[in-house]
KEZA-66895 format. One record per residue: x negated, y negated, z of N, C-alpha, C in turn. Coordinates in steps of 0.1 Angstrom, whole numbers, padded with zeros to 4 digits. Atoms other than C-alpha are relative to their C-alpha. Last residue first. Layout:
<rs>
(r (X,Y,Z),(X,Y,Z),(X,Y,Z))
...
</rs>
This chain:
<rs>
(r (-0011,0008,0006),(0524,-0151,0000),(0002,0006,-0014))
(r (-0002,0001,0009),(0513,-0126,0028),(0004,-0009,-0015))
(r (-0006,-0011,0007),(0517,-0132,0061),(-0007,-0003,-0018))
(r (-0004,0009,0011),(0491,-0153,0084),(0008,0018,-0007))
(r (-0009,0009,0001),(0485,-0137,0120),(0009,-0008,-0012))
(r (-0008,-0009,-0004),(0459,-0116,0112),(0015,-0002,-0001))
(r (-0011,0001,0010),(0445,-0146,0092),(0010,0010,0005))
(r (-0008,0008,-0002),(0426,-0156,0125),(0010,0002,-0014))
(r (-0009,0005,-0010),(0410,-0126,0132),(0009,-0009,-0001))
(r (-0007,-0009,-0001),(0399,-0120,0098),(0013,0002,0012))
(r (-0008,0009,0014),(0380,-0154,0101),(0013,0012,-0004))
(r (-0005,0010,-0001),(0366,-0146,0132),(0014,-0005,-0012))
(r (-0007,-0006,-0009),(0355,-0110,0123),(0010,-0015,0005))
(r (-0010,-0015,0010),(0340,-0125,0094),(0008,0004,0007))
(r (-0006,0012,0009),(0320,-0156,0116),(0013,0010,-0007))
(r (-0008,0011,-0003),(0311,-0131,0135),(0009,-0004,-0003))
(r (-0008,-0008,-0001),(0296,-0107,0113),(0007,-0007,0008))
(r (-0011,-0004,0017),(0277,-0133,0095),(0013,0008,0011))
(r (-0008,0014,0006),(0262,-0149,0132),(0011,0005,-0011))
(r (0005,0006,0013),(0250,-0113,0144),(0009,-0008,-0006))
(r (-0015,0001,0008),(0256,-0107,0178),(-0005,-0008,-0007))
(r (0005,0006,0005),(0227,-0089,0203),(0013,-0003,-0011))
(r (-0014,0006,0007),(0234,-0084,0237),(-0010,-0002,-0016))
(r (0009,0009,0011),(0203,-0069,0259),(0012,0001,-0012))
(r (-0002,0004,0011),(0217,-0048,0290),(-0002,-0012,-0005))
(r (-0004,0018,0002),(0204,-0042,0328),(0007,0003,-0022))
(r (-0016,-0008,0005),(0201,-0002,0334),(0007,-0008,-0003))
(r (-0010,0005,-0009),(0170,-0012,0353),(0013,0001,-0005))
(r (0007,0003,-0013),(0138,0008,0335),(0015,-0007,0009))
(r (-0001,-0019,-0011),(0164,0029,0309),(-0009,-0010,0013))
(r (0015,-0006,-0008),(0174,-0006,0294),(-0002,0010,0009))
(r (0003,0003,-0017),(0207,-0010,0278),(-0013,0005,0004))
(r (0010,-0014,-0002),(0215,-0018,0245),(-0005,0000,0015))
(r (0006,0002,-0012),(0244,-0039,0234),(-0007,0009,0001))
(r (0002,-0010,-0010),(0257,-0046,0201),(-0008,0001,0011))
(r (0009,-0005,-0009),(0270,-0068,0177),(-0005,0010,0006))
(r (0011,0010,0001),(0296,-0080,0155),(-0009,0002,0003))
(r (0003,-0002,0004),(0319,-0047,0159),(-0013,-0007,-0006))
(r (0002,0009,0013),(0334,-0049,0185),(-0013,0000,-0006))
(r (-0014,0003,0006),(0346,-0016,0200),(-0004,-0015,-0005))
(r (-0004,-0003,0018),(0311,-0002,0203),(0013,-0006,-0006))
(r (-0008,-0013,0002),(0315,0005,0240),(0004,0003,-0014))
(r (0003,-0014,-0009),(0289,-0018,0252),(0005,0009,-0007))
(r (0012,-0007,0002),(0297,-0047,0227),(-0007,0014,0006))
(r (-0002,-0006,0017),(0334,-0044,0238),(-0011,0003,-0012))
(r (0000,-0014,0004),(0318,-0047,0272),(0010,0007,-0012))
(r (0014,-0006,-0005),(0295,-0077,0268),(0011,0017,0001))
(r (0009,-0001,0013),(0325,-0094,0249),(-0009,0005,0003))
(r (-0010,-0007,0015),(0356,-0088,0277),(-0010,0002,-0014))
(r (0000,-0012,-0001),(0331,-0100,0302),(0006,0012,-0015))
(r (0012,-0007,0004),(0323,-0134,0285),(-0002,0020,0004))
(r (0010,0004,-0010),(0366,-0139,0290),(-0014,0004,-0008))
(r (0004,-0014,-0009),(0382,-0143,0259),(-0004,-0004,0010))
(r (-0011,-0001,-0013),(0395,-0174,0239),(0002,0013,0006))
(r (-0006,-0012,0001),(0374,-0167,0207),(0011,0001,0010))
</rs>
């Protein structure tokens, strides 16, 4: 993806990507990641045609 791992733990947090999500524990306030392969891969592949025009 050529990110930092921060950049993906708080775009899970705040809902902005969409692959995943984070949930935070009320005992330590720690977070539990979870990113689902399909949506990935999709978001991946979307990502990369962004770039591509139309033919």
């Amino acid at each position: 993806m050529g990110v930092a791992e921060q950049f993906i733990r708080v775009g899970l947090q705040r809902g902005i990507l969409k692959f995943g999500y984070a949930v935070q524990q009320k005992e330590n306030g720690e977070y539990s990641y979870h990113i689902s392969p399909k949506k990935f891969e999709e978001y991946m592949g979307k990502e990369e045609n962004e770039g591509e025009e139309a033919s």
